[in-house]
C-alpha positions in Angstrom: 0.0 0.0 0.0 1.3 3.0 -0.8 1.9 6.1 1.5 -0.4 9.1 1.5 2.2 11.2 3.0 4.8 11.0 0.3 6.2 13.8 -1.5 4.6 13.4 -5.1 7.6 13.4 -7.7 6.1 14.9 -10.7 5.2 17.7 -11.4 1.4 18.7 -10.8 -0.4 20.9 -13.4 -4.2 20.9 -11.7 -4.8 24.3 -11.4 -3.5 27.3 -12.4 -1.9 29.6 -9.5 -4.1 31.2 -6.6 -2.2 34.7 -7.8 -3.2 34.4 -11.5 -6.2 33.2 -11.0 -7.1 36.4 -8.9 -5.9 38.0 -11.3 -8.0 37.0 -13.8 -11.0 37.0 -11.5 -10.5 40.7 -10.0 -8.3 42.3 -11.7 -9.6 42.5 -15.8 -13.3 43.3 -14.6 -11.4 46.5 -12.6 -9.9 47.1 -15.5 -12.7 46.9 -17.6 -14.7 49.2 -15.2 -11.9 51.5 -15.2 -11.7 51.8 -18.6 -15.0 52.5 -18.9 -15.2 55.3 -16.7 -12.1 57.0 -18.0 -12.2 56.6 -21.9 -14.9 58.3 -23.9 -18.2 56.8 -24.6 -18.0 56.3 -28.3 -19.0 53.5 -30.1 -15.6 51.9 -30.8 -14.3 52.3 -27.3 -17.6 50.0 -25.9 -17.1 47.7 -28.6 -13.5 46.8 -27.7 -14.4 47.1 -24.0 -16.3 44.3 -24.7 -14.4 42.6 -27.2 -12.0 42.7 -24.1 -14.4 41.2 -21.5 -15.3 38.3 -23.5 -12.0 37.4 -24.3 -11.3 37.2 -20.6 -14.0 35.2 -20.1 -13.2 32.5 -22.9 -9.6 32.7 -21.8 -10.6 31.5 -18.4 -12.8 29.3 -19.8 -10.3 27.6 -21.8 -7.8 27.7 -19.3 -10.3 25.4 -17.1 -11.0 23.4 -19.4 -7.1 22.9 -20.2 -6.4 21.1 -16.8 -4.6 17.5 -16.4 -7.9 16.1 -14.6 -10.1 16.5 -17.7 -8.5 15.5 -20.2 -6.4 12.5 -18.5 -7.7 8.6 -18.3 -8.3 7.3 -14.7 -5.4 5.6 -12.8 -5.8 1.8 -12.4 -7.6 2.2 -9.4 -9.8 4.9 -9.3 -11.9 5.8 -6.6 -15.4 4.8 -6.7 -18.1 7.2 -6.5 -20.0 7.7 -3.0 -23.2 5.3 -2.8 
């Protein structure tokens, strides 16, 4: 049996890092928000405001989606789900 207390060797790639992924979370839609309050309210500058925001979103999207767990098979002995 092996030991849950052992240092894992390998490198682990599960989730992105707690500072980038506040980041992401707070720190575009300030940006955006900002933006929005300083820049002029023409046409263009909304556009690529949101232009911006969804490509922040879909980034983060695809970064979750990116992650070792999902796209991985099972180990040969995978937990079974709770009954």
């Amino acid at each position: 049996m092996d030991d849950p207390l052992e240092p894992i060797d390998e490198p682990v790639r599960d989730a992105p890092a707690p500072f980038s992924m506040w980041l992401v979370m707070l720190g575009v839609p300030v940006l955006i928000v900002a933006a929005w309050l300083v820049l002029p309210q023409t046409p263009v500058v909304v556009g690529l405001l949101a232009l911006l925001a969804l490509t922040a979103v879909f980034v983060g999207v695809w970064r979750v989606l990116s992650l070792r767990r999902l796209h991985e098979p099972p180990g040969r002995h995978p937990v079974p789900p709770p009954s």
